[in-house]
Biopython code that builds the backbone (N, CA, C, O; Angstrom):
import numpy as np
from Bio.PDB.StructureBuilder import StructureBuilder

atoms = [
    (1, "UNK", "N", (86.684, 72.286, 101.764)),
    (1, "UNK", "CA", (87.338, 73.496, 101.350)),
    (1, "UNK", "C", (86.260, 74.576, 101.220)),
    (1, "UNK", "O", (85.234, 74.124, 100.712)),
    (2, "UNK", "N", (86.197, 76.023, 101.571)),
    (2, "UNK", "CA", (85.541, 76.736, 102.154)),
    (2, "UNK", "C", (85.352, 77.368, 100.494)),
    (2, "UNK", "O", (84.223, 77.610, 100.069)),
    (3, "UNK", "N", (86.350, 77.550, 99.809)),
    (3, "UNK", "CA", (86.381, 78.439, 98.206)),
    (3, "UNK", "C", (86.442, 77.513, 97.575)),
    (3, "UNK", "O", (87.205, 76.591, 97.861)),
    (4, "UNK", "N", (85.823, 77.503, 96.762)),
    (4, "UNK", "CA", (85.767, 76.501, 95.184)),
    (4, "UNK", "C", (85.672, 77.281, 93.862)),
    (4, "UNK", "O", (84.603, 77.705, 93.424)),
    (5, "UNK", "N", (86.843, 77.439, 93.264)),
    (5, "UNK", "CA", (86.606, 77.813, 91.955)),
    (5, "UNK", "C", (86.763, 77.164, 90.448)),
    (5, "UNK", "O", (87.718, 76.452, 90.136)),
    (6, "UNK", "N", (85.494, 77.576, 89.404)),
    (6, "UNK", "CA", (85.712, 76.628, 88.760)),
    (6, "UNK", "C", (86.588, 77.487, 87.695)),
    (6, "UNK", "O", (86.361, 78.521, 87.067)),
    (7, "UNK", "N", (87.662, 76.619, 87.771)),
    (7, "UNK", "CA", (88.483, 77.422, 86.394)),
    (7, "UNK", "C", (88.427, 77.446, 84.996)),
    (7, "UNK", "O", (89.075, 78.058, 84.147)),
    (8, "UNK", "N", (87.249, 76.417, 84.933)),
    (8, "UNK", "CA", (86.804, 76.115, 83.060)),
    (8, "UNK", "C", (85.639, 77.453, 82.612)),
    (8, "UNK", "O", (85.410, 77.755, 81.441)),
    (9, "UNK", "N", (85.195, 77.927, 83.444)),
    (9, "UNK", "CA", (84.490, 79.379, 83.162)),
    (9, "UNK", "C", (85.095, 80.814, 83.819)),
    (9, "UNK", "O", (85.554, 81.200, 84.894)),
    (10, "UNK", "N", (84.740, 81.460, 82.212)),
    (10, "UNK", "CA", (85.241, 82.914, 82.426)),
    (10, "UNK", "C", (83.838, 83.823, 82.948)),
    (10, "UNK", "O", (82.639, 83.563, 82.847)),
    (11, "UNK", "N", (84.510, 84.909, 83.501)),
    (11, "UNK", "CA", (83.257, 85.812, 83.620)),
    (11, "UNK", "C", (82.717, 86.181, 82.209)),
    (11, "UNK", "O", (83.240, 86.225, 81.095)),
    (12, "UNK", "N", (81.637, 86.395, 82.622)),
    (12, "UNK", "CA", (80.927, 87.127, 81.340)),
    (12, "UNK", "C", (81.638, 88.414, 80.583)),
    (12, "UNK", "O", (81.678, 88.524, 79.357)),
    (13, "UNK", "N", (82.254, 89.475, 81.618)),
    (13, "UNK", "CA", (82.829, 90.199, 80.983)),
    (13, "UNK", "C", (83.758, 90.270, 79.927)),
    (13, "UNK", "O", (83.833, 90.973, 78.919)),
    (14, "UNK", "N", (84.717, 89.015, 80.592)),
    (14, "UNK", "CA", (85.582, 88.325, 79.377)),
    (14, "UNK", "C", (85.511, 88.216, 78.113)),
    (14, "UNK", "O", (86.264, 88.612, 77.222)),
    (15, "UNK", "N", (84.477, 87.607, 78.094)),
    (15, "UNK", "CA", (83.481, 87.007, 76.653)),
    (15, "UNK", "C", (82.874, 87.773, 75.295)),
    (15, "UNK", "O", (82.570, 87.328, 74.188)),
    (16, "UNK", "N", (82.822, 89.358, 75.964)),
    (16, "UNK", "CA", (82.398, 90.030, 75.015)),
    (16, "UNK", "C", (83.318, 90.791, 74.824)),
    (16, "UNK", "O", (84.230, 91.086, 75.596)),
    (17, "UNK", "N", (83.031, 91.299, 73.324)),
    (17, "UNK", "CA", (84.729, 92.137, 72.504)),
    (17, "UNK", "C", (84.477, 92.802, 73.265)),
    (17, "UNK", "O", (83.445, 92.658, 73.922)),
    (18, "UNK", "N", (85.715, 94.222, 73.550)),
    (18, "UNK", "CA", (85.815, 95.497, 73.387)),
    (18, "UNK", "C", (85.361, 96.146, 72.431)),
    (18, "UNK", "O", (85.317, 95.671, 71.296)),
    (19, "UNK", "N", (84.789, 97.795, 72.842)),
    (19, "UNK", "CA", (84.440, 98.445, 71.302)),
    (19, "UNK", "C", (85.865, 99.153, 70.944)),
    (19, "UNK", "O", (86.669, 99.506, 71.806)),
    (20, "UNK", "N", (86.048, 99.302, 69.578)),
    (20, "UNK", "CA", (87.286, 99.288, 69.013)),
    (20, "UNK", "C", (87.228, 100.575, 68.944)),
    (20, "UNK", "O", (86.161, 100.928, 68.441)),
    (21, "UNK", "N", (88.167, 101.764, 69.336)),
    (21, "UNK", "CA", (88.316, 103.017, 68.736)),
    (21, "UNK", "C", (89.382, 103.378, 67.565)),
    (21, "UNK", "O", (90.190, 102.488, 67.303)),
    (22, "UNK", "N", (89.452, 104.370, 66.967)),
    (22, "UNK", "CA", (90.126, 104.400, 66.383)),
    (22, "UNK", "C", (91.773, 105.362, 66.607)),
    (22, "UNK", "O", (91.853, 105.921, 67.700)),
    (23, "UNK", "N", (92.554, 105.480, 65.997)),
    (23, "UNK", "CA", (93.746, 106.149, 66.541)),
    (23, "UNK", "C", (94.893, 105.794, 67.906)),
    (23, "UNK", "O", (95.497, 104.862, 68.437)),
    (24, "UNK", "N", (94.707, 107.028, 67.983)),
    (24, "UNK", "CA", (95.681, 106.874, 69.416)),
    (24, "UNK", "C", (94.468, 106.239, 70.797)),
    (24, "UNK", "O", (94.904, 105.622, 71.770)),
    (25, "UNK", "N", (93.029, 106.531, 70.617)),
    (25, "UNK", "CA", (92.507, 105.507, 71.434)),
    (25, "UNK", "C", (92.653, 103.987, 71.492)),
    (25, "UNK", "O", (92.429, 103.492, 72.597)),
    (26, "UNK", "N", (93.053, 103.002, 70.314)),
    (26, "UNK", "CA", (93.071, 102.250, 70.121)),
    (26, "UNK", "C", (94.266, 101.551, 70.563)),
    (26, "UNK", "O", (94.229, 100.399, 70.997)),
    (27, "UNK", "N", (95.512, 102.364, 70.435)),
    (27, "UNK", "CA", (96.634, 102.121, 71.601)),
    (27, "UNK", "C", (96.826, 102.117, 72.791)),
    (27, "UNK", "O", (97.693, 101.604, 73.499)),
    (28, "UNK", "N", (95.620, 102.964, 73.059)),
    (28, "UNK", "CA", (95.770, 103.187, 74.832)),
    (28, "UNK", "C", (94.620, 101.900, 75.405)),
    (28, "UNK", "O", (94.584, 101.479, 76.562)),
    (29, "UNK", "N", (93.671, 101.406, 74.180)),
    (29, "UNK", "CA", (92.569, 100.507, 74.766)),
    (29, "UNK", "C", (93.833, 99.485, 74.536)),
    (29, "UNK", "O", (94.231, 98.963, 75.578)),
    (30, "UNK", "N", (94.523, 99.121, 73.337)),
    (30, "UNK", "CA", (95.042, 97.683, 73.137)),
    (30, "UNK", "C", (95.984, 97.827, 74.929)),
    (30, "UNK", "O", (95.957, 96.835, 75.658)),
    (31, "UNK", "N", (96.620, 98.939, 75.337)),
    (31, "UNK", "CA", (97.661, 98.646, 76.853)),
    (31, "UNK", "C", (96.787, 98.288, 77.592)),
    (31, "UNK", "O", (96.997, 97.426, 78.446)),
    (32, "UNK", "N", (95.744, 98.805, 77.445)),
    (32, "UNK", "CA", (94.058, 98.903, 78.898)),
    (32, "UNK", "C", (94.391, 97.174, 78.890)),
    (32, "UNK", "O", (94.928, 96.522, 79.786)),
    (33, "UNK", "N", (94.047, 96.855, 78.000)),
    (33, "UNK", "CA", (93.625, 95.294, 77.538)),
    (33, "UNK", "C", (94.528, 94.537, 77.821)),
    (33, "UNK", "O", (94.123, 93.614, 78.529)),
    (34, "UNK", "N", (95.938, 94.482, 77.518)),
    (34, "UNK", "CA", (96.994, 94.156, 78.061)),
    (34, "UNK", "C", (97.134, 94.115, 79.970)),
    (34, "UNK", "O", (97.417, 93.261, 80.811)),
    (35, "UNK", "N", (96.865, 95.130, 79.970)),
    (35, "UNK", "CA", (97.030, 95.254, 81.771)),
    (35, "UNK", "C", (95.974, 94.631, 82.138)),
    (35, "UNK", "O", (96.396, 93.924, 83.054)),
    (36, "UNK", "N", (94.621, 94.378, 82.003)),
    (36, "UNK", "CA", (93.580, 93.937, 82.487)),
    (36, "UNK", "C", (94.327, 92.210, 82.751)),
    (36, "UNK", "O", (94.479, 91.578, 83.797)),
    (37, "UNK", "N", (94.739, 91.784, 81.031)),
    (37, "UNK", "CA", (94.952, 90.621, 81.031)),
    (37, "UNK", "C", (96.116, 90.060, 82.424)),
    (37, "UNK", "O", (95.989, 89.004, 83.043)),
    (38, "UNK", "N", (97.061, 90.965, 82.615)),
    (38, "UNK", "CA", (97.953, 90.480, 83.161)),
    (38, "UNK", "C", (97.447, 90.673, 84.600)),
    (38, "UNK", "O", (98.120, 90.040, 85.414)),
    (39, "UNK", "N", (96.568, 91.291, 85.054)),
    (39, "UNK", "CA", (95.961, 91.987, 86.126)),
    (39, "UNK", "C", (95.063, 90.291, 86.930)),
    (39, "UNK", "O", (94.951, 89.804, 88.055)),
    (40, "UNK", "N", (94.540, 89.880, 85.270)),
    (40, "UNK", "CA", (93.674, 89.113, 85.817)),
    (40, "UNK", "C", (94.448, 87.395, 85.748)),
    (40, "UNK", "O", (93.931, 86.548, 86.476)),
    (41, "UNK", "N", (95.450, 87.049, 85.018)),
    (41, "UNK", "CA", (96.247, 86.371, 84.996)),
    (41, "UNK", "C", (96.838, 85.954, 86.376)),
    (41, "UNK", "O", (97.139, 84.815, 86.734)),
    (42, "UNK", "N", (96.969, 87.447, 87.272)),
    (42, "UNK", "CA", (97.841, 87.770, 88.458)),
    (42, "UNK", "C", (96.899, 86.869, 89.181)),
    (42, "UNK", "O", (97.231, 85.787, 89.666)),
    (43, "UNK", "N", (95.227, 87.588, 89.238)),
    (43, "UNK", "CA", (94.486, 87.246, 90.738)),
    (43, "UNK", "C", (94.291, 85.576, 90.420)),
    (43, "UNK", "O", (94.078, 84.903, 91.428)),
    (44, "UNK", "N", (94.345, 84.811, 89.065)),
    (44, "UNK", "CA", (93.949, 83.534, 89.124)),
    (44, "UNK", "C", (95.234, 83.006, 89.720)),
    (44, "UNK", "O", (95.348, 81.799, 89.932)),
    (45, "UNK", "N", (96.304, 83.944, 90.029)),
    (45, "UNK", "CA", (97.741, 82.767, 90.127)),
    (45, "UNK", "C", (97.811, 82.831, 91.686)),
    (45, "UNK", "O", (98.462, 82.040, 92.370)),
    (46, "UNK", "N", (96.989, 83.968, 92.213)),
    (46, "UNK", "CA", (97.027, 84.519, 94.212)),
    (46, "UNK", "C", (96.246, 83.657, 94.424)),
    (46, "UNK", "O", (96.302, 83.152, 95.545)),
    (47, "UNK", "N", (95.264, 83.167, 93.502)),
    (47, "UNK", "CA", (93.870, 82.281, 94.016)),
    (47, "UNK", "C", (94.295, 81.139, 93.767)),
    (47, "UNK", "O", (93.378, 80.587, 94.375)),
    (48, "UNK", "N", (94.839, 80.377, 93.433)),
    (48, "UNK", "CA", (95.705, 79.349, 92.828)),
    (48, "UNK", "C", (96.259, 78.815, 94.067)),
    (48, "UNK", "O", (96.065, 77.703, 94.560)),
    (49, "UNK", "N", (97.286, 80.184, 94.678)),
    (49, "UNK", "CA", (98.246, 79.522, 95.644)),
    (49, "UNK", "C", (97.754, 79.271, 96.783)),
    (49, "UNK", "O", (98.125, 78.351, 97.511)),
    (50, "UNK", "N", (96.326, 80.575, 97.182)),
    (50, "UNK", "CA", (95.880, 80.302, 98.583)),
    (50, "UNK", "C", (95.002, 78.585, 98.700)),
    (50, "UNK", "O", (94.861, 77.876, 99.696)),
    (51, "UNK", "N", (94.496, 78.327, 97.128)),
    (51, "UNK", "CA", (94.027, 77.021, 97.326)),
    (51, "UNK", "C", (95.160, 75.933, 97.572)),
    (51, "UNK", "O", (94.820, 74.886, 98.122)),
    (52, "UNK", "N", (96.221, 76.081, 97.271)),
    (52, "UNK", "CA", (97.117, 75.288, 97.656)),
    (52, "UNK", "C", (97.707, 75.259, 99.045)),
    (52, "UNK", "O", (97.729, 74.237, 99.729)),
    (53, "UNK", "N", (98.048, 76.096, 99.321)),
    (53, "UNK", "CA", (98.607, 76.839, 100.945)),
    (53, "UNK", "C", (96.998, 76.116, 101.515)),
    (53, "UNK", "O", (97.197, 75.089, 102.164)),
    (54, "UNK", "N", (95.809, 76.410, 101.401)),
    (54, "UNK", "CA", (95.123, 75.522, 101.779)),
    (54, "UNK", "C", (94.732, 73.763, 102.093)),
    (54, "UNK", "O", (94.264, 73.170, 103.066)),
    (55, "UNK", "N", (95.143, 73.386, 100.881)),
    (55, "UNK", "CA", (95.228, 72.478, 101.175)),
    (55, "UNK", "C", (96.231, 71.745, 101.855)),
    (55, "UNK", "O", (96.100, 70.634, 102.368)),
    (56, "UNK", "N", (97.088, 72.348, 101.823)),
    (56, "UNK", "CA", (98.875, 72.115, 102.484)),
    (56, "UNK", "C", (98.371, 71.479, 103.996)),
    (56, "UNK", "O", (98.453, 70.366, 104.515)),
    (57, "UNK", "N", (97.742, 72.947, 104.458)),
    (57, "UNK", "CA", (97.126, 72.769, 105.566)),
    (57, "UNK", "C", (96.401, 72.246, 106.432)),
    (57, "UNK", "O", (96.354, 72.484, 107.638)),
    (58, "UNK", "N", (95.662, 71.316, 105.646)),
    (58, "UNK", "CA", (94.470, 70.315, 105.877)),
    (58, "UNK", "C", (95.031, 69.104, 105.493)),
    (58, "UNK", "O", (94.237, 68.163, 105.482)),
    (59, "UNK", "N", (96.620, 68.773, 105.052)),
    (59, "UNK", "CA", (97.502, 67.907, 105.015)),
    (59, "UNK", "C", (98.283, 67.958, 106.084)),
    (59, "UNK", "O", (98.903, 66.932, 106.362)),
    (60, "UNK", "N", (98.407, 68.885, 106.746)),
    (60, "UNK", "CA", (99.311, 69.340, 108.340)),
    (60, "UNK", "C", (98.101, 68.802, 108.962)),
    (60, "UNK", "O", (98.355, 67.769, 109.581)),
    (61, "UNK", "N", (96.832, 69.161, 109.011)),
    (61, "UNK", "CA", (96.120, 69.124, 109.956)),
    (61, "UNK", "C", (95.996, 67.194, 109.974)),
    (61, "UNK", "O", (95.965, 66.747, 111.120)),
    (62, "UNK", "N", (95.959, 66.594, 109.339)),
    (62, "UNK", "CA", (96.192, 64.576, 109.043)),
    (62, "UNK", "C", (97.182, 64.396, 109.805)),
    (62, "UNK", "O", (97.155, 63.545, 110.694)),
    (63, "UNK", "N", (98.224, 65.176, 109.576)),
    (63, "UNK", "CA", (99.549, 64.851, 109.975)),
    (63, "UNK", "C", (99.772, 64.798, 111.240)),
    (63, "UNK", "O", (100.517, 64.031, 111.850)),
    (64, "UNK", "N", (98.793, 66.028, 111.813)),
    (64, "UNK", "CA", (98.870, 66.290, 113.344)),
    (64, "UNK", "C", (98.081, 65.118, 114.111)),
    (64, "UNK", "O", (98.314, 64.798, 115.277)),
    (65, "UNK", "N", (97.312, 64.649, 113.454)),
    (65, "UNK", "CA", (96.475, 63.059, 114.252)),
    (65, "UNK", "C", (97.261, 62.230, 114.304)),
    (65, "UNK", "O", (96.819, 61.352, 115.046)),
    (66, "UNK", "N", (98.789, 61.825, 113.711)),
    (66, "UNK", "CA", (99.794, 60.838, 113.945)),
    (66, "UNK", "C", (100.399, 61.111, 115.422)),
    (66, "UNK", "O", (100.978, 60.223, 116.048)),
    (67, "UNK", "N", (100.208, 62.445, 115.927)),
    (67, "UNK", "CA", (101.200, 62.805, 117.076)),
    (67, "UNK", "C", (100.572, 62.616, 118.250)),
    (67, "UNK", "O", (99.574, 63.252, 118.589)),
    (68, "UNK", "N", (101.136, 61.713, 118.943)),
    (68, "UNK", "CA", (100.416, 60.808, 120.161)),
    (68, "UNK", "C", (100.742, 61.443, 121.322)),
    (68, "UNK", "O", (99.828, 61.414, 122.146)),
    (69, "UNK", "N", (102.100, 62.215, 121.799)),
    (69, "UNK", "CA", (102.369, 63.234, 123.041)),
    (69, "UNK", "C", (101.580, 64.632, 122.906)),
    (69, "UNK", "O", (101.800, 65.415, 121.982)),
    (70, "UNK", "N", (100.651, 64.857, 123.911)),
    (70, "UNK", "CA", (99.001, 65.871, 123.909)),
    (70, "UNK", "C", (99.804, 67.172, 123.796)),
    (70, "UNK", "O", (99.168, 68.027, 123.180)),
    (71, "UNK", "N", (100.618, 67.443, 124.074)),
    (71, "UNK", "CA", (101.894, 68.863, 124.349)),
    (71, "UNK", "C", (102.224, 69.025, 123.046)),
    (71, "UNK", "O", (101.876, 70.102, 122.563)),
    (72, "UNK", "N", (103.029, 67.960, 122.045)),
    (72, "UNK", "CA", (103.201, 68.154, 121.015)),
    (72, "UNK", "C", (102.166, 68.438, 119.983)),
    (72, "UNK", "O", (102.090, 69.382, 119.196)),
    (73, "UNK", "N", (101.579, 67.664, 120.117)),
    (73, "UNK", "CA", (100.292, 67.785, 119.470)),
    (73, "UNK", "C", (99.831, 69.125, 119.867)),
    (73, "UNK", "O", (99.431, 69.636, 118.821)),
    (74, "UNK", "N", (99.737, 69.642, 120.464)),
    (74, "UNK", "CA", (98.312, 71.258, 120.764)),
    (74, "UNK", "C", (99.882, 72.066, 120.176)),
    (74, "UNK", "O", (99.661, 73.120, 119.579)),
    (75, "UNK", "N", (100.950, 71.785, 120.259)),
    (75, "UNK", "CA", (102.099, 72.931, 119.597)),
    (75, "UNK", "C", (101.823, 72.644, 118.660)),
    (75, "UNK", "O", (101.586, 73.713, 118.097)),
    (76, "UNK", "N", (101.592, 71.580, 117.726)),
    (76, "UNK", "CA", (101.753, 71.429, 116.258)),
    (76, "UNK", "C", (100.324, 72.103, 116.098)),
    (76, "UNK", "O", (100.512, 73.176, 115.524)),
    (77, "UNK", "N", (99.337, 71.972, 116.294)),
    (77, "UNK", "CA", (97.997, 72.505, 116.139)),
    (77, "UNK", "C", (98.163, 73.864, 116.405)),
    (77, "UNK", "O", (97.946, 74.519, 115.386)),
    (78, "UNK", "N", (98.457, 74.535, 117.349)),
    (78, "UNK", "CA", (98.909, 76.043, 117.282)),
    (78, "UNK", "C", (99.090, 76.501, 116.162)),
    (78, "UNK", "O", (98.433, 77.354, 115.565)),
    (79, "UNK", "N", (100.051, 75.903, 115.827)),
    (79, "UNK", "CA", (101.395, 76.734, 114.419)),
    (79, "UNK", "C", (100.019, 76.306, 113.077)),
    (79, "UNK", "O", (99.732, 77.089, 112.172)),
    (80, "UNK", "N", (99.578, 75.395, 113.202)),
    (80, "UNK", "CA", (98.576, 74.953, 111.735)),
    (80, "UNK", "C", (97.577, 75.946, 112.100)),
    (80, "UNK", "O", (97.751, 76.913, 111.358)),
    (81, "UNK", "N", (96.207, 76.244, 113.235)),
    (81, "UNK", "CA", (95.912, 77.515, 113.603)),
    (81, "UNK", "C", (96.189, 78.643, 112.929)),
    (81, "UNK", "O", (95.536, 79.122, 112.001)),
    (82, "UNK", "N", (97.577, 79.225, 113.617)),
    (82, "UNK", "CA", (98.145, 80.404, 112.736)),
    (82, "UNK", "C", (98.397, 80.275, 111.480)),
    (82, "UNK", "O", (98.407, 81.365, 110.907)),
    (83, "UNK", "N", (98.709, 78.935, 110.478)),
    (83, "UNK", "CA", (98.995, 78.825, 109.551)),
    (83, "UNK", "C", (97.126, 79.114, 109.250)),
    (83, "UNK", "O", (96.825, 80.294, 109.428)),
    (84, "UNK", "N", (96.455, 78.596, 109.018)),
    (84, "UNK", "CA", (95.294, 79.075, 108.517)),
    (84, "UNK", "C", (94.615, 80.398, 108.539)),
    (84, "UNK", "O", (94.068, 80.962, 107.592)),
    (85, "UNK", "N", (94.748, 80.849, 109.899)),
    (85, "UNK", "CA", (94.586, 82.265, 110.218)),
    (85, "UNK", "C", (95.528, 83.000, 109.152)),
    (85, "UNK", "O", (94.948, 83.983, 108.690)),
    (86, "UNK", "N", (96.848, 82.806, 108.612)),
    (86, "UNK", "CA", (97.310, 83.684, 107.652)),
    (86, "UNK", "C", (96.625, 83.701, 105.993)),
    (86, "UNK", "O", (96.548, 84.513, 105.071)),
    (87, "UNK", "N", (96.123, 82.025, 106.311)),
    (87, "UNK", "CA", (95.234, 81.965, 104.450)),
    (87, "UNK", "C", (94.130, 82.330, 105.031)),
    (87, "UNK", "O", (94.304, 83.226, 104.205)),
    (88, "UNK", "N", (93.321, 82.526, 105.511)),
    (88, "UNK", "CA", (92.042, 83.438, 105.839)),
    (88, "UNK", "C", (92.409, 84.839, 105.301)),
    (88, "UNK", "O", (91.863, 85.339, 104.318)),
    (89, "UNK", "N", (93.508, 85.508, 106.126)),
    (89, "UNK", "CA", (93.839, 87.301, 105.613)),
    (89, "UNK", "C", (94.005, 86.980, 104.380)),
    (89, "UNK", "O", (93.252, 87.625, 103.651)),
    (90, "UNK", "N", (94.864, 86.047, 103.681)),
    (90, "UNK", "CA", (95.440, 86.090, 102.514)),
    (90, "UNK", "C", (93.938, 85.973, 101.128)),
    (90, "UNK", "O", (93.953, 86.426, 99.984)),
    (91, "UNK", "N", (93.134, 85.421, 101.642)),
    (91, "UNK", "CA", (91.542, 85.201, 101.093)),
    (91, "UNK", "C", (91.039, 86.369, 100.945)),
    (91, "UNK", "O", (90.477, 86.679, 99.894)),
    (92, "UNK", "N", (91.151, 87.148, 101.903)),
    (92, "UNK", "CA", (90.438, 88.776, 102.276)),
    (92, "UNK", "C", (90.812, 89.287, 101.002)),
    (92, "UNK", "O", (90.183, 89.556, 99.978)),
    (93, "UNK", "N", (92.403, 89.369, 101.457)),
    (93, "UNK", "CA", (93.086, 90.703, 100.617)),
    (93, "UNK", "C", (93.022, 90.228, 99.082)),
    (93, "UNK", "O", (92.850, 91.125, 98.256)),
    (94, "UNK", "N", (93.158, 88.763, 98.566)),
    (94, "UNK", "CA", (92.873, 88.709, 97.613)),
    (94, "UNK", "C", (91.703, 89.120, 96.506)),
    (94, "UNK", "O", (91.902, 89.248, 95.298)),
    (95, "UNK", "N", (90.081, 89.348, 97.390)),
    (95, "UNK", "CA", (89.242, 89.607, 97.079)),
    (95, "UNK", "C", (89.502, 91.253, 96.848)),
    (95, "UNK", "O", (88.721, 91.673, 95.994)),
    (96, "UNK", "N", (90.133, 91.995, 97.225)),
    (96, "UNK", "CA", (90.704, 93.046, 96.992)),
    (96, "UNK", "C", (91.226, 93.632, 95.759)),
    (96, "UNK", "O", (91.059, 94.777, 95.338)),
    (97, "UNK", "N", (91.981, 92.525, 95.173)),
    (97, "UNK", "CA", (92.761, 92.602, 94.182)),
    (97, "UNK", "C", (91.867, 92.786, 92.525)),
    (97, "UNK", "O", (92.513, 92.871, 91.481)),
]
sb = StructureBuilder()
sb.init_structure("model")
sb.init_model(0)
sb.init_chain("A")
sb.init_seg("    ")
for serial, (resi, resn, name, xyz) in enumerate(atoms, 1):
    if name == "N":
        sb.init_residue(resn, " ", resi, " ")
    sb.init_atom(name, np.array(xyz, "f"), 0.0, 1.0, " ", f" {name:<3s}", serial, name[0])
structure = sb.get_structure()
């Protein structure tokens, strides 16, 4: 597998408080904080699935060594191909996020 992440460590950023303001800053930091959380909640759940959709794939790709007619076989390998070629973009754009 090409990505490995370890999910028992946070970034460093994580780790350290926020500085606390007072007032109406302190409402707009507690939403900041809120959205970050859900922001970052989001990219562990995109990174989550492409490791799965990954591995899916490299379970198609086993699957495709059972298929003994060479025609069927290079069609089934095609479609797994494109199936990877879509978790490759999907890798990109996630780094995006």
């Amino acid at each position: 597998m090409t990505n490995v992440i370890d999910f028992q460590t946070r970034p460093r950023r994580a780790r350290a408080p926020a500085p606390r303001l007072g007032g109406a800053g302190s409402a707009i930091q507690d939403r900041t904080s809120r959205v970050r959380g859900v922001h970052s909640r989001a990219k562990a759940e995109v990174n989550k699935s492409i490791l799965l959709l990954d591995l899916a794939a490299q379970h198609a790709r086993e699957i495709g060594t059972l298929i003994t007619d060479p025609d069927n076989r290079r069609a089934f390998e095609v479609h797994i191909d494109a199936i990877e070629e879509a978790i490759q973009i999907a890798r990109q754009r996630a780094l995006d996020l």
